[in-house]
N, C-alpha and C positions, 0 to 999 in steps of 0.2 A: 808247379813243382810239388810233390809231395817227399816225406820224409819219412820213412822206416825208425822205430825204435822195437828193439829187441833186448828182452829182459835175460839173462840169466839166472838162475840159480846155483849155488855149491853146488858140488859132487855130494854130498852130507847131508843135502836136503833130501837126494832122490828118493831113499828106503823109508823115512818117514811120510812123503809123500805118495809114494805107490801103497804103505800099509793108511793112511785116511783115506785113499781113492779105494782101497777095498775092501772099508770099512762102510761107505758111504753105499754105491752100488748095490752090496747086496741086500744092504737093509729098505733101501727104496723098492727094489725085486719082490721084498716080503712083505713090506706094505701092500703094493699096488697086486700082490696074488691076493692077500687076505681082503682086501676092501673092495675089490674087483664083485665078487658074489652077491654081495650084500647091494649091489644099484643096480642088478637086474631078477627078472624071473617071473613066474604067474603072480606073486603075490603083489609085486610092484608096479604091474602093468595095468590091471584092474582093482576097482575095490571090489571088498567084500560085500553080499546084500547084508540088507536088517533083520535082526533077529525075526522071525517070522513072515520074512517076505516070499511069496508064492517063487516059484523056481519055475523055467522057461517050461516043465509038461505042467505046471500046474499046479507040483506037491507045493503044500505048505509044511514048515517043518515046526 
């Protein structure tokens, strides 16, 4: 046999609760746009060579 409990809240909580739920969401939106960029791309996926390492035709720079 199981048992259900169910919580309420006031009527008084709801507008303070719907303004920290829309506080919340969009500030995670603008993190995960902003940090998003930054863990991919050509520069992350390969290193760089060493300073005067020959280049695949050959130049050395």
């Amino acid at each position: 046999m199981t048992r259900q409990f169910t919580e309420y809240h006031p009527a008084s909580h709801y507008w303070p609760l719907q303004l920290v739920e829309t506080g919340i969401l969009p500030a995670l939106a603008v993190f995960a746009a902003v940090r998003a960029p930054r863990g991919v791309g050509p520069d992350r996926e390969r290193p760089r060579p060493a300073p005067g390492a020959a280049r695949r035709d050959g130049h050395v720079q």
